[in-house]
Backbone bond lengths (Angstrom), bond angles and torsions (degrees), N, CA, C in turn:
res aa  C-N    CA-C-N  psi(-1)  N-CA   C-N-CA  omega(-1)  CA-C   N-CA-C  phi
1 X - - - 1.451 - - 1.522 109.54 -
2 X 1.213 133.63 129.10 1.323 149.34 -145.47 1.655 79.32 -94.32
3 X 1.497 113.97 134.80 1.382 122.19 171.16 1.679 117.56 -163.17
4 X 1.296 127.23 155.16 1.175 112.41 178.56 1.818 84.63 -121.75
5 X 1.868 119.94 164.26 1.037 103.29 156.69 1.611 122.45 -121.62
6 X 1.370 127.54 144.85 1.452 108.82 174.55 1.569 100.23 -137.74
7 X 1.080 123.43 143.70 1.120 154.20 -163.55 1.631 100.73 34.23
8 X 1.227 142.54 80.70 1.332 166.93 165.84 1.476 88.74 60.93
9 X 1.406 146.07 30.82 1.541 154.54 -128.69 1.676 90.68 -141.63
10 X 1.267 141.24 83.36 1.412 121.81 161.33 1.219 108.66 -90.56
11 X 1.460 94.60 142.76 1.930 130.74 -169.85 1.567 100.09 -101.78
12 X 1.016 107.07 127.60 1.518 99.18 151.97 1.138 117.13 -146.23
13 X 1.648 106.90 163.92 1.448 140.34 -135.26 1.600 106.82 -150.09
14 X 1.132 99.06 158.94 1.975 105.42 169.68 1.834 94.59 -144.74
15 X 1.684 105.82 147.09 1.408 102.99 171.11 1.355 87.72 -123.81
16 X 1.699 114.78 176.21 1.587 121.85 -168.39 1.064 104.62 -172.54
17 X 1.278 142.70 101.80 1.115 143.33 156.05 1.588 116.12 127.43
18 X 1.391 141.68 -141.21 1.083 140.99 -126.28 1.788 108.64 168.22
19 X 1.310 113.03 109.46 1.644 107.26 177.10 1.912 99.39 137.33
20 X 1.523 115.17 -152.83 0.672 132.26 149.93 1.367 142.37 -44.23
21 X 1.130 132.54 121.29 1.504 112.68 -139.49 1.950 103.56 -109.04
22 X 1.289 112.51 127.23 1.867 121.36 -172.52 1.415 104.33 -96.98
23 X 0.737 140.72 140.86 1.632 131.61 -158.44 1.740 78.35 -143.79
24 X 1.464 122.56 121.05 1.543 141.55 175.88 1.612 98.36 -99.80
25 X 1.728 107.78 116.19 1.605 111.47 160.44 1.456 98.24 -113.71
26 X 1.554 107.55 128.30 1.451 116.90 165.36 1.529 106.42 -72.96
27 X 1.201 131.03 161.42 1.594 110.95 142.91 1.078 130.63 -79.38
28 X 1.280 135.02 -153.34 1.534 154.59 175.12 1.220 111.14 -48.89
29 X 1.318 124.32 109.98 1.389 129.44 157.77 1.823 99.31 107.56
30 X 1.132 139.79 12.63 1.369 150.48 -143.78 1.622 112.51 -147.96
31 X 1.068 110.99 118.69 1.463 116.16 172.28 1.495 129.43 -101.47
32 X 1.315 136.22 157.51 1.466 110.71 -158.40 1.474 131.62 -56.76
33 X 1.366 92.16 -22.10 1.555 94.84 -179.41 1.486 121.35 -76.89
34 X 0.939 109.45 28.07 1.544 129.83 164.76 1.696 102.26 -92.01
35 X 1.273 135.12 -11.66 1.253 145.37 142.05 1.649 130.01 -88.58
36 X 0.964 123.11 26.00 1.136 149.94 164.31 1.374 121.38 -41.35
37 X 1.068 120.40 -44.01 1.453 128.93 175.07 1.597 113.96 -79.77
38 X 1.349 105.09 -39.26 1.495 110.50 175.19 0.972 125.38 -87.12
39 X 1.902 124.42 -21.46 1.331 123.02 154.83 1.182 116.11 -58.09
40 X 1.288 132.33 -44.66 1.365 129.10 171.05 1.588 130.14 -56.23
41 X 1.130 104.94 -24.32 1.732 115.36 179.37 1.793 98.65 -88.78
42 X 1.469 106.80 -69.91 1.483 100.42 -179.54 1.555 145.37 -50.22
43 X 1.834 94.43 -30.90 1.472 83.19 175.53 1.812 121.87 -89.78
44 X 1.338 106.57 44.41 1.451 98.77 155.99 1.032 101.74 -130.74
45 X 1.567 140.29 64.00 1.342 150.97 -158.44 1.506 111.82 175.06
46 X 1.425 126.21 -32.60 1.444 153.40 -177.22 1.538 127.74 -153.79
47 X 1.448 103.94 153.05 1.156 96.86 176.24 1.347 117.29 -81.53
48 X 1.345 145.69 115.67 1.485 160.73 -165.01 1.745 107.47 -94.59
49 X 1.738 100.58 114.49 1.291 102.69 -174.82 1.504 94.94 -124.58
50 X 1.212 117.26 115.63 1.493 113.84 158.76 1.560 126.93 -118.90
51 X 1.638 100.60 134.10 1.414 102.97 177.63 1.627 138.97 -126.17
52 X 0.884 118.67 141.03 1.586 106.01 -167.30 1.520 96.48 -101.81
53 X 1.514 106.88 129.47 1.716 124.76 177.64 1.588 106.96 -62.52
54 X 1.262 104.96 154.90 1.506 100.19 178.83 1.548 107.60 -93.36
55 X 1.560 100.78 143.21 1.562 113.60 -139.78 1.443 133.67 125.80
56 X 1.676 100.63 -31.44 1.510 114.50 -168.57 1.759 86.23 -142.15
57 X 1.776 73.50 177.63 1.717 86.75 -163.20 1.385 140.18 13.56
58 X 1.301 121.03 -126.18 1.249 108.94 -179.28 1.566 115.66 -73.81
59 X 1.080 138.94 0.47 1.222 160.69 -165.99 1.349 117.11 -51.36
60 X 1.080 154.12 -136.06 1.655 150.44 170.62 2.046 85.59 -146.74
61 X 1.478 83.73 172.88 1.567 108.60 -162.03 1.814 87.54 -78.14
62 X 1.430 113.25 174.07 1.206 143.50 170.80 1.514 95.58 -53.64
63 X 0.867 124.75 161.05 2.015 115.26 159.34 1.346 120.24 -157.19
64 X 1.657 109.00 -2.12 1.333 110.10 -148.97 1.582 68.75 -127.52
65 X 1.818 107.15 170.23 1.664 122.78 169.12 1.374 116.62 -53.70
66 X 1.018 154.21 136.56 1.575 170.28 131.88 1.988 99.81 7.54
67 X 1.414 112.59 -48.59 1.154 110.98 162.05 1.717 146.78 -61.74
68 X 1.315 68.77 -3.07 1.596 96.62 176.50 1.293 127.64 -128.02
69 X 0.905 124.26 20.65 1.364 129.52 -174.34 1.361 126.29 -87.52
70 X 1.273 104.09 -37.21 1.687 110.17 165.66 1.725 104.93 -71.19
71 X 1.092 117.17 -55.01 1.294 101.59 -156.79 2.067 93.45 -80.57
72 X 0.976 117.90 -13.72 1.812 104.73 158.58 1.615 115.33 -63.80
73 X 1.305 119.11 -53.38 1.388 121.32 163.23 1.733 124.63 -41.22
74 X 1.463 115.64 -42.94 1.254 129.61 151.75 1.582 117.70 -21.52
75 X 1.589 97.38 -89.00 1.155 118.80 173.44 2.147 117.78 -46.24
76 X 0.976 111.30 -33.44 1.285 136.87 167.96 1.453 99.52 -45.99
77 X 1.410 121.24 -78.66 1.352 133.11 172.88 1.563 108.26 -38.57
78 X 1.401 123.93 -58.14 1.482 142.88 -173.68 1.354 83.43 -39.57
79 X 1.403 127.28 -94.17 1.443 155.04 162.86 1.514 85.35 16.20
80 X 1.577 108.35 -108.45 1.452 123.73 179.30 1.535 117.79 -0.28
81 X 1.749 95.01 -72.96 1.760 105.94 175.97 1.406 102.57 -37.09
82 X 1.391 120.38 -77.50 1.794 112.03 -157.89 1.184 122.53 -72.50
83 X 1.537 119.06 4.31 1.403 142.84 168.67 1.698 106.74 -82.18
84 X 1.032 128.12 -26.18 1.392 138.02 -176.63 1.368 111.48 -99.30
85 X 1.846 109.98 -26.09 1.374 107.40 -163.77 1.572 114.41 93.98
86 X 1.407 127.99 -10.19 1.147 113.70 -157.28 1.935 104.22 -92.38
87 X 1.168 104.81 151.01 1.641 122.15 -164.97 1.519 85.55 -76.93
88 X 1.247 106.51 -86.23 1.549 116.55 -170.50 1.441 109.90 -139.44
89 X 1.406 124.85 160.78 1.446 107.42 174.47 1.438 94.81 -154.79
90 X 1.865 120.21 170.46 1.270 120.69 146.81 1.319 134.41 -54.67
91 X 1.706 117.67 140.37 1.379 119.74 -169.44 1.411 103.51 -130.02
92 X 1.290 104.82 137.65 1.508 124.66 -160.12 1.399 91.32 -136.46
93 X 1.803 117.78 124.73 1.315 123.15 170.77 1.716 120.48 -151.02
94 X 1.225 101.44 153.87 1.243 97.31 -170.72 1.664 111.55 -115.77
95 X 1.462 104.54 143.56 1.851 120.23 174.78 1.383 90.87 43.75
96 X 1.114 129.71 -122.91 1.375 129.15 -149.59 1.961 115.71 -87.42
97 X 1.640 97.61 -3.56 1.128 87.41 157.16 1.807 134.99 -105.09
98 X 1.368 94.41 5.54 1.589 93.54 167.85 1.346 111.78 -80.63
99 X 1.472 126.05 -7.20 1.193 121.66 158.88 1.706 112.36 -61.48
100 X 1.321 121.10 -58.38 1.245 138.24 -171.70 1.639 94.72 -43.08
101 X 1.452 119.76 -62.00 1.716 105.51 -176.96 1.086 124.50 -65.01
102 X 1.710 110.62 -18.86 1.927 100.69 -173.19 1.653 84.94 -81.77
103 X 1.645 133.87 -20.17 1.567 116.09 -161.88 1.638 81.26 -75.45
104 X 1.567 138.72 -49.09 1.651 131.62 178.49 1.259 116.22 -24.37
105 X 1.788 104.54 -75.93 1.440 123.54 -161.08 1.834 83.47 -67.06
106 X 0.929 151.05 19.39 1.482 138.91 147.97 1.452 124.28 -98.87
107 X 1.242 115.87 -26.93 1.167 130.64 -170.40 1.761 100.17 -96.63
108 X 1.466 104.40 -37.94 1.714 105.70 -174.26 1.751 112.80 -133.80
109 X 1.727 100.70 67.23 1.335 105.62 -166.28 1.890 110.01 -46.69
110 X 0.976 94.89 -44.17 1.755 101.06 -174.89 1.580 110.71 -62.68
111 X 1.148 118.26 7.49 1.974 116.82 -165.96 1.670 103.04 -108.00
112 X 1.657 99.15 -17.33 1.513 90.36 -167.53 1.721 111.23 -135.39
113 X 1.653 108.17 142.21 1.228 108.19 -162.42 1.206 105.26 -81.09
114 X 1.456 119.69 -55.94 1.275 148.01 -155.43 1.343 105.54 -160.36
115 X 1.598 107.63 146.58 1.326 119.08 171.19 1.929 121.91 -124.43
116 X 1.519 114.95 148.01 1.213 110.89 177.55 1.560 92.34 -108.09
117 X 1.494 125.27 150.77 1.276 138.32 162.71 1.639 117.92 -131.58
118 X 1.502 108.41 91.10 1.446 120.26 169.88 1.343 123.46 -64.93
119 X 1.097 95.50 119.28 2.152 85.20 159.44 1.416 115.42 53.06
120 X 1.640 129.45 35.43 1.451 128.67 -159.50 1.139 92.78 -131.15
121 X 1.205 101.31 128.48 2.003 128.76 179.77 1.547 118.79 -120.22
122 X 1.046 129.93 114.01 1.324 143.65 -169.75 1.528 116.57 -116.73
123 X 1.167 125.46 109.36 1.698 127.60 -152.13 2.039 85.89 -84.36
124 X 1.187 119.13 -40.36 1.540 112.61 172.87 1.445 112.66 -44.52
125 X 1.428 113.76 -43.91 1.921 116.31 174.14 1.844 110.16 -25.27
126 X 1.465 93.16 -84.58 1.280 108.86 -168.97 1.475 104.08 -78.53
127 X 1.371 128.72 10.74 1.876 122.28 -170.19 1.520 114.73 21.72
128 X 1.353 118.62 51.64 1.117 130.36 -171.27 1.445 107.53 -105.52
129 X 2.002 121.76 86.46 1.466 92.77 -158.63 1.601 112.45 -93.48
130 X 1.545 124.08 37.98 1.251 121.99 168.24 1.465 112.34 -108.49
131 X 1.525 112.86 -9.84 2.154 117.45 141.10 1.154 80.79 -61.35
132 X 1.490 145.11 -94.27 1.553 123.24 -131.32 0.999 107.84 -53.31
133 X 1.489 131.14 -35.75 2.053 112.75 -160.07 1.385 92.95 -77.24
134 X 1.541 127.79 -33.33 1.107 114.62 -148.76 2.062 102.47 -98.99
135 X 1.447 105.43 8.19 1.371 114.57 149.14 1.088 123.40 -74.57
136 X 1.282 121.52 -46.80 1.406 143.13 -176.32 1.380 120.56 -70.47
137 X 1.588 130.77 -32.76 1.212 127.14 137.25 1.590 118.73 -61.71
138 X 1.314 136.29 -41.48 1.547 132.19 170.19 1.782 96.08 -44.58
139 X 0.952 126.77 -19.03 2.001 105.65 174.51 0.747 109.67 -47.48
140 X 1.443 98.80 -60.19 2.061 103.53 -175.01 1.675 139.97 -31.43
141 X 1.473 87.24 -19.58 1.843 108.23 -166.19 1.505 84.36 -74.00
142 X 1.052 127.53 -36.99 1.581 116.53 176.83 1.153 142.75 -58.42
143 X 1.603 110.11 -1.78 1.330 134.80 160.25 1.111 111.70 -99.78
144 X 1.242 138.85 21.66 1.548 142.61 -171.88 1.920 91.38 -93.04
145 X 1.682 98.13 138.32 1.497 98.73 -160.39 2.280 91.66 -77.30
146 X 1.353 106.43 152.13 1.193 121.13 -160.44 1.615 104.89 -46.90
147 X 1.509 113.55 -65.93 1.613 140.12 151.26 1.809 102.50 3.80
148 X 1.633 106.47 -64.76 1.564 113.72 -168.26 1.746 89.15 -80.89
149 X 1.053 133.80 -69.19 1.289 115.83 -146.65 1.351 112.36 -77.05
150 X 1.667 116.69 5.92 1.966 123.51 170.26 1.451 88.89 -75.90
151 X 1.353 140.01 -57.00 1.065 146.93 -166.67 1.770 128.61 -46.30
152 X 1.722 83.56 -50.43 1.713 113.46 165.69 1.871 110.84 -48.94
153 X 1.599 92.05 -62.04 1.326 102.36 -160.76 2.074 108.23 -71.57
154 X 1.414 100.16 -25.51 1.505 97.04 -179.68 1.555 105.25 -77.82
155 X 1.439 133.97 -8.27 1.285 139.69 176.23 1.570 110.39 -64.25
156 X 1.725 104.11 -62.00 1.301 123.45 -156.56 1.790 89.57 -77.71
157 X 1.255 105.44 -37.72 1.594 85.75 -163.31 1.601 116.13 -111.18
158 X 1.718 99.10 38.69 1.781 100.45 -163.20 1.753 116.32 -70.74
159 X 1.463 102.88 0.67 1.241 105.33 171.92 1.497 127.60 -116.80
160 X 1.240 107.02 14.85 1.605 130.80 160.62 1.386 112.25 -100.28
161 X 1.167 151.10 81.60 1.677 130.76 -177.07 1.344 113.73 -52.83
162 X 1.543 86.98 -69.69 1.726 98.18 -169.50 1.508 111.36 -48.15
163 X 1.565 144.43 -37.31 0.882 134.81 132.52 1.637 123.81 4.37
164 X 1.438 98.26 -93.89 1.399 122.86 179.71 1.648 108.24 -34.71
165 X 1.403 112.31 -59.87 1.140 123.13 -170.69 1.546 124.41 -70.01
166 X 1.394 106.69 -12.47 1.334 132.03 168.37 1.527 118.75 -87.56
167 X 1.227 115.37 -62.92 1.372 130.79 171.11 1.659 106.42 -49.56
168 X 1.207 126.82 -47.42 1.699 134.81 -148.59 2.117 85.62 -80.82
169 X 1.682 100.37 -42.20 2.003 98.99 177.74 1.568 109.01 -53.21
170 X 1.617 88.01 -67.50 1.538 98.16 -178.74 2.056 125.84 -29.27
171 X 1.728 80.67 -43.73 1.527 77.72 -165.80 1.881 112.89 -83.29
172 X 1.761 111.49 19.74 1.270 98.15 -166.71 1.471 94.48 -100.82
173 X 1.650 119.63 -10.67 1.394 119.96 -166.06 1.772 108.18 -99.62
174 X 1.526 117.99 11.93 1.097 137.74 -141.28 1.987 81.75 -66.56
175 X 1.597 119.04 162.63 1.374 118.49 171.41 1.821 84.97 -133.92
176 X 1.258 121.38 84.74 1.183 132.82 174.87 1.669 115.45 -49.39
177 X 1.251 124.49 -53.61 1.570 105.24 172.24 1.690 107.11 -85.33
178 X 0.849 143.76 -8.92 1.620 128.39 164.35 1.311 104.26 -79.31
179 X 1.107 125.77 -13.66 1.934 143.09 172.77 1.384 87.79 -55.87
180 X 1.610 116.92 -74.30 1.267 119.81 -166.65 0.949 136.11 -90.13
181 X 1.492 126.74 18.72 1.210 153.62 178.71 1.846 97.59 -92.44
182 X 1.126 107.80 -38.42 1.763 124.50 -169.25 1.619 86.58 -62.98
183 X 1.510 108.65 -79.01 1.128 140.48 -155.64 2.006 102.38 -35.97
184 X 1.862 106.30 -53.01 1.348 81.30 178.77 1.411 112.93 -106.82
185 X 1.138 115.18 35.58 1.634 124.07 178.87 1.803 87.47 -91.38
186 X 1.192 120.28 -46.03 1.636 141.05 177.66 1.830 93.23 -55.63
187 X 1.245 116.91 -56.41 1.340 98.85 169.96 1.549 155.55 -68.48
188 X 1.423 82.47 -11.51 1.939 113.32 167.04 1.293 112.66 -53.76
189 X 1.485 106.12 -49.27 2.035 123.00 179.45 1.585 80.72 -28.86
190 X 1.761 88.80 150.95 1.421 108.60 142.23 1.996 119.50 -118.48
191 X 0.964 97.28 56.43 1.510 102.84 178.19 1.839 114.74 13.76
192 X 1.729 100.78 -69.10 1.301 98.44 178.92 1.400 135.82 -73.49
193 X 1.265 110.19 9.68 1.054 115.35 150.53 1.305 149.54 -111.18
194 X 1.780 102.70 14.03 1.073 120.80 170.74 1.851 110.76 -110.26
195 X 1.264 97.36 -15.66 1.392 82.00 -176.70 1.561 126.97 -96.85
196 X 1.267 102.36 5.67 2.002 121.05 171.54 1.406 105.40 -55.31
197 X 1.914 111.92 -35.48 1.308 119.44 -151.87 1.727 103.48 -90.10
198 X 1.321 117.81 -41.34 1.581 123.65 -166.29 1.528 111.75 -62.84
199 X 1.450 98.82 58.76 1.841 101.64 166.42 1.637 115.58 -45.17
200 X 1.035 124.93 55.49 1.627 118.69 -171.70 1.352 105.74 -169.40
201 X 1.486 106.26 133.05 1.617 122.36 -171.05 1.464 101.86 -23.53
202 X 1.276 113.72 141.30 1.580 116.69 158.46 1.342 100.92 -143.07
203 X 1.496 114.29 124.88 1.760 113.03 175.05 2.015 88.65 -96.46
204 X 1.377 103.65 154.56 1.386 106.91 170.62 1.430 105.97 -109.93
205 X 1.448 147.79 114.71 1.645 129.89 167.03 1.636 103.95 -95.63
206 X 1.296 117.97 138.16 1.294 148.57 162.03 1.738 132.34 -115.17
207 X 1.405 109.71 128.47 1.264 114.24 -165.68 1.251 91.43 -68.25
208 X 1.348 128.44 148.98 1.508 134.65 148.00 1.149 119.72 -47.63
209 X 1.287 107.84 -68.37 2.180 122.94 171.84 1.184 85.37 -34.17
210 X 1.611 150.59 -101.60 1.599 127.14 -112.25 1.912 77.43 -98.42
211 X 1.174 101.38 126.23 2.035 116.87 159.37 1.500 105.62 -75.30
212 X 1.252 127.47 -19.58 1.168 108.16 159.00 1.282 137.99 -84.92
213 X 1.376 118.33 -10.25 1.235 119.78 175.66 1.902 105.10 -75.39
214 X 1.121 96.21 -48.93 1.757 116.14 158.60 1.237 112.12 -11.58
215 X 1.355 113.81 -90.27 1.810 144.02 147.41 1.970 91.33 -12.41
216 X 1.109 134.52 -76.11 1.268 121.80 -157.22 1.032 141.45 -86.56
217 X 1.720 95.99 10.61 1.860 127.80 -168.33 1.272 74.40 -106.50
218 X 1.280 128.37 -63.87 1.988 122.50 -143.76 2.053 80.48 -68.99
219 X 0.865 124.17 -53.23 1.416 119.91 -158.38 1.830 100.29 -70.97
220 X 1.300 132.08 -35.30 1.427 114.53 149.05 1.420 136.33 -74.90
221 X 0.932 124.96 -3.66 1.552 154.99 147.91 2.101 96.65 -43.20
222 X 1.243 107.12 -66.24 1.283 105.29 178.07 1.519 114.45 -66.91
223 X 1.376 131.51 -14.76 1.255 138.26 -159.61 1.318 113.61 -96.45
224 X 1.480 105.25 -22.84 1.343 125.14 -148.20 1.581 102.50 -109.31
225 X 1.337 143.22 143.27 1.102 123.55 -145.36 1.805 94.45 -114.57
226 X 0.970 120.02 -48.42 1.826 130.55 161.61 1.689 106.70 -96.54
227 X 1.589 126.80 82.24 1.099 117.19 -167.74 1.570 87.81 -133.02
228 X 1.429 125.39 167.01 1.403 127.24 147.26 1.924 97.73 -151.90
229 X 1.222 94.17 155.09 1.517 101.83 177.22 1.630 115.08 -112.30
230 X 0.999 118.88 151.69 1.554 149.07 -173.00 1.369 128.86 -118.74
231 X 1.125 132.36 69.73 1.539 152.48 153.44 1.389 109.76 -29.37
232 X 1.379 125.65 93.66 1.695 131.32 -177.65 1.773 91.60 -96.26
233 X 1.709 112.80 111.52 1.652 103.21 176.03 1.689 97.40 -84.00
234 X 1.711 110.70 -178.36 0.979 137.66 -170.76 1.391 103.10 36.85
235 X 1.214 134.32 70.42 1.318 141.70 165.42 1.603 119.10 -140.98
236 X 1.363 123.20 153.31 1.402 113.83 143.91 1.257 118.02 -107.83
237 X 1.455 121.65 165.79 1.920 101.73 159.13 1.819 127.88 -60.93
238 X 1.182 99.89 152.48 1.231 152.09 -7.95 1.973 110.09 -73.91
239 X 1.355 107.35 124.09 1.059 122.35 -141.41 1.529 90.12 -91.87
240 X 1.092 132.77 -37.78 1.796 143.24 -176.76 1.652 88.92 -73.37
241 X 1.278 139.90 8.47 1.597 130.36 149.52 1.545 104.89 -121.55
242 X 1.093 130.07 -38.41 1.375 103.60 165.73 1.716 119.12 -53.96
243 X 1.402 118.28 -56.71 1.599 102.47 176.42 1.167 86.92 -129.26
244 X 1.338 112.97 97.20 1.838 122.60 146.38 1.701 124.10 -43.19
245 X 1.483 98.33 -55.68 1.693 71.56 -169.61 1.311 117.57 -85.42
246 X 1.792 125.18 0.92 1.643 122.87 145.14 1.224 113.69 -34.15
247 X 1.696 106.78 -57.06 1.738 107.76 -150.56 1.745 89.82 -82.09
248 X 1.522 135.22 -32.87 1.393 106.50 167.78 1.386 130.78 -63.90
249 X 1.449 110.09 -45.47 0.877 100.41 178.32 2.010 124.27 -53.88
250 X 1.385 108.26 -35.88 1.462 94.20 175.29 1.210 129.38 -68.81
251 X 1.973 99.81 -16.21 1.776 92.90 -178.39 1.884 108.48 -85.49
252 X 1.622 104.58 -6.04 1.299 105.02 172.58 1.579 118.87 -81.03
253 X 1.742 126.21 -14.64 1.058 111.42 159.27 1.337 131.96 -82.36
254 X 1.671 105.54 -32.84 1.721 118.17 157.09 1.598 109.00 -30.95
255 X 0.886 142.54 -61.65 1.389 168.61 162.61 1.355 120.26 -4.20
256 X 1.964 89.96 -70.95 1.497 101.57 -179.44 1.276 87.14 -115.15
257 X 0.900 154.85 77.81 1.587 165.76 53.60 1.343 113.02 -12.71
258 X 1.187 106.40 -68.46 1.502 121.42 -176.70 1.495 121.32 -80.62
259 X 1.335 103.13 -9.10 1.662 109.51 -176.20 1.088 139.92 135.09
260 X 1.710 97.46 -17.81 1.662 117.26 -140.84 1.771 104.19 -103.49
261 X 1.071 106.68 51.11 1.783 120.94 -154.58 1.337 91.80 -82.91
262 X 1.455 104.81 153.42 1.637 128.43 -170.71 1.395 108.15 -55.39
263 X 1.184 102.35 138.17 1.696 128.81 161.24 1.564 109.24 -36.69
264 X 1.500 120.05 -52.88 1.413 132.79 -175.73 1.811 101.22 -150.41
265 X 1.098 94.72 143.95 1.314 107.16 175.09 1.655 126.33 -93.60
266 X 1.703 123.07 140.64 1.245 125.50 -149.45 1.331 105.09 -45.86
């Protein structure tokens, strides 16, 4: 099993392929194969690095204070990079981990080219603190017994499979209080003050279905200093499994937009 270790903490990771290197952050509670669709398309085009934060998947437990947890996870990533060799690469993350790369690309301006941010909601965006309470009660759903929330999720998403069929795995390996340990360590960020600094492409993608996620791309879109946002229709989040080859294909023009053109061509 592919692992690096830091502070008696093993991380693990998978690399794949050849090129430019995409480094996949799930968020909280999510293991890589919640990128599944895009590991499979990208790494014969790029080199495909995915990693699960410690906390999640196969990963090691939390270990450090609640105040620290993002920026240990940070460093975690750091780790990885010079363990691989890699200079800098693109970072692609999802819900609560596209937070985790813009807190990187702040902490390690030189590590990151460009960033993708899926489906990521930040209650600091809008300083709206009745999103925060009403984030802060959503923890709880993480104690919802497995049985009810397979049930939930095959409702909401009966017309996405792969979705369904992704989401329903994901959610059996779930580590519910290191889930929520993430979640308000994620709420400590102060968004606006990290995002003045990220001189470097940032595409934002947003599900159509939730308008609030909508609402929090266009409003980091303004925050963000090289940003543009991306509206994926007929989707909910996580929106790169409801329609995968939308969400590749747009992060493949983001890409070579900027430069970052295929290893080999179709």
């Amino acid at each position: 099993m592919p692992q690096i270790m830091r502070s008696n903490c093993p991380i693990y990771y998978e690399s794949r392929g050849n090129g430019l290197p995409l480094v996949f952050i799930p968020g909280p509670s999510f293991s890589h194969r919640l990128f599944e669709p895009q590991i499979e398309y990208f790494r014969h085009y790029y080199r495909v690095i995915v990693m699960e934060l410690r906390g999640n998947g196969q990963s090691g437990k939390l270990s450090v204070p609640g105040k620290e947890i993002i920026e240990e996870q940070c460093r975690d990533i750091y780790a990885l990079l010079n363990h691989l060799g890699i200079t800098n690469a693109v970072f692609i993350g999802f819900s609560g981990g596209g937070f985790v790369v813009q807190k990187f690309a702040h902490l390690y301006p030189g590590k990151v080219r460009a960033i993708v941010a899926t489906d990521s909601h930040h209650w600091s965006i809008t300083q709206n603190r009745s999103v925060r309470f009403f984030q802060s009660l959503a923890a709880l759903l993480h104690f919802i017994p497995d049985d009810m929330e397979t049930r939930t999720t095959r409702i909401v998403y009966s017309q996405w499979l792969m979705a369904y069929k992704i989401l329903k795995r994901e959610r059996r390996q779930k580590r519910p209080t290191e889930t929520i340990k993430q979640e308000y360590a994620l709420h400590r960020l102060n968004y606006r003050e990290i995002a003045p600094f990220l001189q470097i492409p940032v595409l934002l993608v947003a599900s159509e279905g939730n308008a609030y996620l909508v609402k929090e791309a266009q409003e980091m879109r303004r925050l963000l200093p090289r940003s543009k946002v991306e509206i994926i229709n007929d989707s909910l989040d996580p929106s790169h499994l409801c329609q995968p080859l939308r969400f590749n294909a747009i992060v493949q023009d983001f890409l070579e937009y900027h430069g970052y053109h295929l290893l080999f061509e179709k």
